[in-house]
N, C-alpha and C positions, 0 to 999 in steps of 0.2 A: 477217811485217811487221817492219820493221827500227825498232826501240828511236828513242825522239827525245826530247834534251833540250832545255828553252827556259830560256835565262838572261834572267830580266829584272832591269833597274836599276827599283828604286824610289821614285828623285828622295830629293832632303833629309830628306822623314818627311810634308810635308804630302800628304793623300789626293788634295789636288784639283790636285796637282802628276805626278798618276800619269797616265802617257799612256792614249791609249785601247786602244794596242794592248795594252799590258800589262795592262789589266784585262781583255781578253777570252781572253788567254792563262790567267790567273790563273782566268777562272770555266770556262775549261774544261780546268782539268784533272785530275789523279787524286792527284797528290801531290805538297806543295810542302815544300821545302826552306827557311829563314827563317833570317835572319840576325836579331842584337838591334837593330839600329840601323834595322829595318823595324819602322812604327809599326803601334799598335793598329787605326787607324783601316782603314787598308791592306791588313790582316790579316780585317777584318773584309767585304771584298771576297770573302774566297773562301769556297764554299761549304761547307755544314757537312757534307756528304757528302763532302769534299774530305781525304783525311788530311794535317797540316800538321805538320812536324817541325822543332824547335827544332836548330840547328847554332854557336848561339852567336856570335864571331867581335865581342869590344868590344877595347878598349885592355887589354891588363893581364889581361884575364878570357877566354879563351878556351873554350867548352861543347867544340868537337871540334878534333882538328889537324886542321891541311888535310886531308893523306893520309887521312884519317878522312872526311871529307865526298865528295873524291872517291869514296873506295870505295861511300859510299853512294848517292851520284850513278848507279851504274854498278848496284848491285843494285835500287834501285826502279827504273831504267828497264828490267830486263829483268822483275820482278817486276809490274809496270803497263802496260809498253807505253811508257809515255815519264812523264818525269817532269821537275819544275818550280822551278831556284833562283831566288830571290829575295834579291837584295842590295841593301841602302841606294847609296845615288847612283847614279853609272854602275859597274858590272860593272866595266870597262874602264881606268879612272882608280883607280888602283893598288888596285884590287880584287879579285884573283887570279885574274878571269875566264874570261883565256885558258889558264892552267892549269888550269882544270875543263875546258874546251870540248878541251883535247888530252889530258885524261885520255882519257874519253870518248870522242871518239872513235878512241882506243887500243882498244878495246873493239868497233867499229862500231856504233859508236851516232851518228846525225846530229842536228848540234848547230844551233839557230837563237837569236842574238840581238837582245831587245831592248833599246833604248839607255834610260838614262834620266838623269835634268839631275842634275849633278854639284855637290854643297856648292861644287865649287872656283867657280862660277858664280854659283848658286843666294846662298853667303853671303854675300858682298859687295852684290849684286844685291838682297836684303831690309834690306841694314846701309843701303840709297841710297848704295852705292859702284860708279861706274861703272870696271871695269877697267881701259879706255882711255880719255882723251878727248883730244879734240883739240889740239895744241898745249902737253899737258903729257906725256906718252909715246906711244913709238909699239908695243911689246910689254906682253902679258903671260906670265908665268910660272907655270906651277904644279909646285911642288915638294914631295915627301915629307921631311919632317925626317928620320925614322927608315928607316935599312936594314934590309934582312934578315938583319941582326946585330946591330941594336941601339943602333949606334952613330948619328951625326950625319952626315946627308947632303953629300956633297962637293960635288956641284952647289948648296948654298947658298951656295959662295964664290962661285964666279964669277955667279950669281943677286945676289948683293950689290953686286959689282963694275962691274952693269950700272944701266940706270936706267929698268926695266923697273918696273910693278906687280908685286911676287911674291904668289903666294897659296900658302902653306903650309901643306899639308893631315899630319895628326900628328903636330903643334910644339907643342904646351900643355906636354909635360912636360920640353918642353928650350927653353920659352921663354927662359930665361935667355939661354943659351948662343948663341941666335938672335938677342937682340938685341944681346949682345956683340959677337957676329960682323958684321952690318950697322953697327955703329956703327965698324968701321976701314973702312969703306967709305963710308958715307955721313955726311950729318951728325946728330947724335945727336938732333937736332929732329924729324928724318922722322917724320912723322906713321904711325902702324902702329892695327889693328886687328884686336880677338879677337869673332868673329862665336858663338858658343853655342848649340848645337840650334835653328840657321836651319831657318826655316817653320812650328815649332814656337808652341804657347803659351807654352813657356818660355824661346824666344829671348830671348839677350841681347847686346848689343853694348855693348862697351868700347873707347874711343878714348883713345889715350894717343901717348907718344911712345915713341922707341927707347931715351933717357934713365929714361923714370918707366913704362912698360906691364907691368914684373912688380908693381912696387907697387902701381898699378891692380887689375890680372888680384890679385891676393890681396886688396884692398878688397871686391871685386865678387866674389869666388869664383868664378873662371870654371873648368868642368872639363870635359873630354872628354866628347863629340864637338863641338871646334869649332876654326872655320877662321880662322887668320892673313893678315891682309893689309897690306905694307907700299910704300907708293910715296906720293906726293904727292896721286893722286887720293882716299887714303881722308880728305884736310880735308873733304870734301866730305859724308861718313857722318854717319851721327845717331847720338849713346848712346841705346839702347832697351832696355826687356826688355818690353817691347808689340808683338807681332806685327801686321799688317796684321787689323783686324775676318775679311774675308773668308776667313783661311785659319783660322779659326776654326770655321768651320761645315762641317759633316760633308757631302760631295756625296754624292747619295742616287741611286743606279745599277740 
């Protein structure tokens, strides 16, 4: 029988934010693969017959290199029959996804994914920041600050230069630089937002301007994992560090 992996996304961190599909994949299977940024509750989904193996993968702190998890990817699926990653939001929104899925099936191993709701979404949408709305833009953007060298994403220029919503997924540590950059573009008023472990109990959202959102963001300590959003529609967000009641309570499956 021929090897099978299943990549699930596992949405912003809250449990009840988890599709259904991905939890039926999760309880059936033999070994799962975990990123940090997959919450307890989530974890707490798969069975305790189920071997679950930490692969690290934060800002800064990495448990395995990539090349590391692939290869591991490849030995428990012939070692089990198939086996199970688990990543925070979607797989697929710059989450190395499709580079596990063409490891693998380097290998011949058949690869099936599931999708799941991506912070770039997810955090605005818990901040009551509607992406789009009528009559004040007609795109949204979502952009990686950081390349895979380190540096400052190029597509934030021309991202700036339009008058689009951008959402900014791992910008906290070059917020400076971010809003430096948006501010030769737009005007320094532009309302911008740092959404922090959206769906979470420790969600926090900070509202500031392109002028004053580092000295906010250092007021407010805001730190990785969380999502930037800057366009006009985010006047419209709330400061909170109060999550919705309901994504508080643990769904019981």
């Amino acid at each position: 029988m021929t090897p099978t992996f299943h990549l699930i996304g596992a949405g912003p961190g809250d449990a009840e934010l988890l599709t259904l599909k991905a939890l039926r994949v999760l309880k059936e299977s033999k070994v799962v693969l975990y990123d940090a940024l997959v919450s307890q509750d989530i974890l707490d989904f798969i069975p305790e017959s189920v071997e679950k193996i930490y692969v690290g993968k934060r800002a800064g702190a990495h448990y395995l290199k990539q090349e590391e998890t692939n290869a591991l990817i490849v030995e428990m699926a012939f070692k089990y029959g198939s086996v199970t990653r688990l990543k925070g939001g979607d797989s697929f929104v710059f989450g190395r996804g499709q580079e596990e899925i063409e490891y693998a099936e380097s290998f011949g191993i058949d690869s099936y994914v599931v999708p799941g709701i991506s912070s770039s979404l997810a955090g605005p949408t818990l901040a009551g920041i509607p992406v789009t709305k009528r009559g004040v833009n007609e795109s949204f953007w979502v952009v990686t600050a950081t390349t895979c060298s380190g540096g400052l994403s190029k597509d934030l220029t021309h991202a700036a230069a339009s008058s689009a919503t951008i959402v900014v997924l791992m910008g906290v540590g070059k917020l400076e630089l971010i809003a430096q950059l948006f501010s030769m573009y737009r005007n320094e008023d532009e309302p911008i937002a740092l959404v922090q472990d959206a769906s979470l109990p420790t969600q926090k959202v900070v509202i500031g301007t392109l002028k004053d959102i580092v000295e906010r963001a250092n007021e407010r300590d805001v730190r990785p994992p969380a999502v930037i959003v800057i366009g006009e529609v985010v006047a419209l967000g709330k400061e909170s560090e109060i999550v919705a009641a309901s994504s508080n309570s643990k769904m019981s499956v």
